[in-house]
N, C-alpha and C positions, 0 to 999 in steps of 0.2 A: 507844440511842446508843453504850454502851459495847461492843455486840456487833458496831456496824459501822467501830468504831474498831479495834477488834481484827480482824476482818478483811481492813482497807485496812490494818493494818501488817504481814499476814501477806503480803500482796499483796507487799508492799514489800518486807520479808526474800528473798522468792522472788525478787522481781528483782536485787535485791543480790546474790546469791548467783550467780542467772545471769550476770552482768557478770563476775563474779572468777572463772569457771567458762571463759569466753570470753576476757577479756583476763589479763594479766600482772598488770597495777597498776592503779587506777583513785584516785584523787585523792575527798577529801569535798566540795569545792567540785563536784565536777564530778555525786558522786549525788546532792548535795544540790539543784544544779539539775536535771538530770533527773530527782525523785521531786516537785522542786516544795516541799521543807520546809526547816527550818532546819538549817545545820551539824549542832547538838545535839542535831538530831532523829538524823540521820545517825550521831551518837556513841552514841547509845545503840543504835539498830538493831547496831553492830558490836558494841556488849557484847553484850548479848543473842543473837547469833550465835556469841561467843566462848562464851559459857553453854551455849549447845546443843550444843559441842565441836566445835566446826570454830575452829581456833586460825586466828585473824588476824593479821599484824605492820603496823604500819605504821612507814617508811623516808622520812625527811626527806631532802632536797636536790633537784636540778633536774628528776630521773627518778624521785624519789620517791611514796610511796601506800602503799593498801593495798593487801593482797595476800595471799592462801592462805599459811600458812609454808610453806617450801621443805623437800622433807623426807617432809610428811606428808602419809599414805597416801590419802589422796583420791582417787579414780578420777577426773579433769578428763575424762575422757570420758561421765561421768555425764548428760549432757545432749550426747548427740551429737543430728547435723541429724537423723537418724532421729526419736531419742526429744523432739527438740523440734516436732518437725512432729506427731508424734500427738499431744502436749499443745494445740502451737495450734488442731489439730480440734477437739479437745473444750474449748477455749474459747472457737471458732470457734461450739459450737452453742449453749454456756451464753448468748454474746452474743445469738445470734440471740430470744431471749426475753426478753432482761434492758433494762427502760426505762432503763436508764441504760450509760453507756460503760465501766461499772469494767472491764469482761471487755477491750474493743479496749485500753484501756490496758495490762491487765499480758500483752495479746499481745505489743504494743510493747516493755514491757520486757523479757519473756524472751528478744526477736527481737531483741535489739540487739548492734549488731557484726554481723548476721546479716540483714539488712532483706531479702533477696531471699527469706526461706524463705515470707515471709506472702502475696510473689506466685507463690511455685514450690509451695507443698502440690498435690497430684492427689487430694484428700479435700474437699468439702463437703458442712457439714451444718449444717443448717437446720432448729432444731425450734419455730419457729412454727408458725402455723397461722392460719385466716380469722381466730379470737379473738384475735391478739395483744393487741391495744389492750386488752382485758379481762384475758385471763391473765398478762400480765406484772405487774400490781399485785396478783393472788391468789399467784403464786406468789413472789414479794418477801415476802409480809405471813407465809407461812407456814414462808418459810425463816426468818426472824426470829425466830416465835417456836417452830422447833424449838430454834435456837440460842440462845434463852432460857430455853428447855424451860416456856413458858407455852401453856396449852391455848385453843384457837378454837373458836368457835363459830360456827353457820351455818344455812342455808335448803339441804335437797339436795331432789332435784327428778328423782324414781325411777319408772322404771315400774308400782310397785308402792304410788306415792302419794307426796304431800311430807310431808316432815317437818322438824321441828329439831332438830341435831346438836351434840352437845359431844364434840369428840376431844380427844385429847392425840396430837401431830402426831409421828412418827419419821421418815418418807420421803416425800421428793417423788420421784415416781416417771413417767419417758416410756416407755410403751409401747403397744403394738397403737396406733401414729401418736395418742395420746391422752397427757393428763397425768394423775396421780392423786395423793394424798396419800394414805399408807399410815399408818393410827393407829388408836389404841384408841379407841371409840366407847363411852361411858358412858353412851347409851340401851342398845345394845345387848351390853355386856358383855365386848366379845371386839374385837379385831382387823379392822379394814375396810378395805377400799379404797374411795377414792371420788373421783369423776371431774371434772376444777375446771369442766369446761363445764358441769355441772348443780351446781354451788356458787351458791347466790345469798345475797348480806349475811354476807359473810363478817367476823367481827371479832376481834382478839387480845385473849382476857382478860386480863386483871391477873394472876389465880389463876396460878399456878406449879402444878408437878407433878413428882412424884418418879421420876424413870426406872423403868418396873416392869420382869422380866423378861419377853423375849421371844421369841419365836421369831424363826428365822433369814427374811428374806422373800426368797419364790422367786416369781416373775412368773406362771411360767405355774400352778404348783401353787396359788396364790391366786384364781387368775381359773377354772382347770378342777377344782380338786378335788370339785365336785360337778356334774362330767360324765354327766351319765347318760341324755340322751334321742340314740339311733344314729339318726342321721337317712340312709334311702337315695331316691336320684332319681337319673332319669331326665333326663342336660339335652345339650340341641343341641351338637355340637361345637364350633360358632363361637365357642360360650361358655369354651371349652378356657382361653384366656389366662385367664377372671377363676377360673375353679377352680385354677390354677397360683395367681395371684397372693396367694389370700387362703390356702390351706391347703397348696400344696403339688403334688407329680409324683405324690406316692404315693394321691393322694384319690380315684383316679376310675382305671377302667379303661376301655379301648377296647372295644365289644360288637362283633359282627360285623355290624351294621347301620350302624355308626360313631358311633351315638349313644354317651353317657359316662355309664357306672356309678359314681356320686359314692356315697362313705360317708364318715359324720365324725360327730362325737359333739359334739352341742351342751349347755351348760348352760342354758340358759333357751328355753323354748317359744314365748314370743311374740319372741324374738330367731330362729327356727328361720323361724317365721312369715312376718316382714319379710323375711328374708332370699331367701325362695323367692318373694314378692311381685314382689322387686326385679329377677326374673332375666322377669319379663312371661309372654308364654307360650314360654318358653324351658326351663323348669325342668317337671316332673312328679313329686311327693313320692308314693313308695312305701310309705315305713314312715317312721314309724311309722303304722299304720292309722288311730287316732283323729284324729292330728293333719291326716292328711289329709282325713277326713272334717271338719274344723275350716275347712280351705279351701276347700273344696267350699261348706257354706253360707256364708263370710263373700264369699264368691266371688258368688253369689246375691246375696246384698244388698247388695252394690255394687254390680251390673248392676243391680238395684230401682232404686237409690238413681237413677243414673244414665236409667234408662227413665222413671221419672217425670216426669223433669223436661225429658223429650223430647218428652213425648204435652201 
């Protein structure tokens, strides 16, 4: 409770600041209805702002308020329309996942004086997905307890078998269209990433944890640093777009028959697998030699599978 009180007043500050960034003077009565809290709440937010050294004055009579002192060296263009509209993107996607409205709120307040920027952005982004209704309470429960720095436990649900999980949680992390939690895994000693679709009974322990040293976390060096099977094929042009889409112009050459010489370096084998499954008879895998030999019988015993149950 303490970590989301502190948060919705950090929220708060931010939009305070944006209003006296935006207008001239703005009156207590007036933040105190638009943030929805008492005067005293509002007094205190401006001490506390005065603390962080951004000097406040406030100026009694008809045209009076608070107000930036005059003077001091504050760049007011600190939050031009530019740098407000890349903020409201990226709260634009935080919302797009968050079960609750805290993110539309402080778009509203950073947007105020300013109401047309939140229908003029030419940026949207949406990091949902089919799971919302599921991910957005995994990923609530784990921001919580990195900002408590208390460690979660869990059910993960890996190609390589299920198991149960006790991290100590550092990053919530979006990428390759996926979410993951980025933490120290005390089954296995070291640093993990792990992906909330296959998170099952996820729960926040009590136990606290000491921040250990760690490394700096890089996306793709965590996901490829043990890249090591070059996977070459053979795949139909028509296919052209989804080899652009998933790796890239530079993955595949034109042969003189127009078929596409695809190269790229996978980390997991039966990831290599699916993937060449997925392409039908459209794809032909070269090399690695074994692993094609791998498709070749599992290839067979699908058609078994499938001819059995014909005859």
């Amino acid at each position: 409770m303490e970590t989301e009180a502190a948060v919705i007043k950090l929220d708060r500050l931010i939009g305070i600041l944006a209003l006296l960034l935006q207008r001239e003077t703005i009156t207590s009565p007036e933040l105190a209805e638009r943030f929805e809290v008492s005067r005293r709440t509002i007094n205190r937010d401006i001490e506390a702002i005065c603390k962080a050294g951004i000097p406040l004055v406030t100026t009694r009579g008809r045209n009076g308020g608070i107000s930036i002192m005059e003077g001091y060296t504050i760049n007011k263009t600190l939050l031009t329309s530019s740098d407000l509209q890349a903020l409201l993107t990226g709260l634009q996607g935080l919302d797009s996942i968050a079960s609750t409205n805290r993110y539309q709120q402080l778009m509203e307040k950073l947007s105020a004086g300013q109401a047309a920027l939140l229908n003029e952005r030419s940026i949207m982004v949406d990091l949902s997905s089919w799971y919302k209704l599921s991910l957005a309470p995994k990923i609530e429960l784990i921001q919580r307890a990195i900002n408590a720095k208390q460690k979660v436990r869990f059910d993960y649900h890996a190609p390589a078998g299920d198991s149960r999980r006790t991290i100590e949680p550092y990053l919530l992390v979006f990428q390759w269209s996926s979410w993951y939690v980025w933490g120290y895994c005390l089954k296995r000693n070291d640093f993990r990433l792990f992906k909330l679709n296959r998170i099952n009974r996820l729960s926040c322990m009590e136990e606290a944890y000491t921040p250990r040293e760690r490394p700096s976390f890089q996306a793709g060096l965590v996901y490829f640093k043990g890249a090591s099977i070059h996977a070459v094929a053979i795949v139909d042009p028509q296919m052209k777009w989804r080899l652009i889409e998933e790796f890239g112009v530079d993955c595949f050459c034109e042969r003189e028959d127009g078929q596409l010489l695809f190269q790229f370096d996978f980390v997991d084998k039966q990831n290599l697998i699916g993937w060449v499954f997925s392409f039908g008879d459209r794809i032909e895998l070269m090399e690695p030699v074994s692993i094609r030999d791998e498709i070749i019988d599992l290839s067979k015993k699908i058609l078994s599978r499938y001819e059995k149950h014909d005859t």
